[in-house]
N, C-alpha and C positions, 0 to 999 in steps of 0.2 A: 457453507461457512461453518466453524467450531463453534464449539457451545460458547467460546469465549471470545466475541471479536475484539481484533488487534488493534484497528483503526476504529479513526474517528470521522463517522458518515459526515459530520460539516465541514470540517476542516477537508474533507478531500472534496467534497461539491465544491465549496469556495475554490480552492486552487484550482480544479479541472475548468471549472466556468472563467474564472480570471483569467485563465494559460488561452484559452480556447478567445477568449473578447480580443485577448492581444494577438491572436497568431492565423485569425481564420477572417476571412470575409463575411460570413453565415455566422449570427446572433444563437448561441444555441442557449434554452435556460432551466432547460432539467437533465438528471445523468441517470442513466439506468440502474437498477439491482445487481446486472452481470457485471457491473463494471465495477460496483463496490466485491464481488465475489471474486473475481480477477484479480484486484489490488491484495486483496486480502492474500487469497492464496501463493502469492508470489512474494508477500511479505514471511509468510512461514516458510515457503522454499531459504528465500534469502536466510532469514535465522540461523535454519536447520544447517547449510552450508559454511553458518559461520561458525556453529558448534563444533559442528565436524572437521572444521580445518585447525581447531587448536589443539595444541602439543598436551598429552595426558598429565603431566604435572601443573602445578600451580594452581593459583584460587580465581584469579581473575580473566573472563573472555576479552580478550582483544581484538 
C-alpha cells in the first residue's frame, strides 16, 4: 500500500461482508489485509487510467 491509503478499511469490510451475507451460503466475518491491498491498488490503477485518458487542455478531470 502508499504511504497514503485511498480507501476506507470500514466502509469497504461493511460492503464486502454485506455483499458476501446476501450472495453466499457460507457466513463469513472477517476480510483479509491482501484484500484491503488489492482494492487499494486497483483503485490507483483506475485514477491513474483516468488521468491519462484526458485531453491535455482544460482544468477539470472528467
Amino acid at each position: 500500500m502508499g504511504k497514503h491509503p485511498m480507501i476506507n478499511k470500514k466502509n469497504i469490510r461493511r460492503f464486502i461482508l454485506d455483499y458476501a451475507k446476501r450472495s453466499r451460503a457460507h457466513t463469513y466475518s472477517r476480510v483479509a489485509e491482501c484484500v484491503y491491498d488489492q482494492i487499494e491498488s486497483a483503485m490507483r490503477d483506475r485514477c491513474r487510467r483516468i488521468v491519462d485518458a484526458q485531453p491535455s487542455a482544460g482544468r477539470t478531470i472528467k
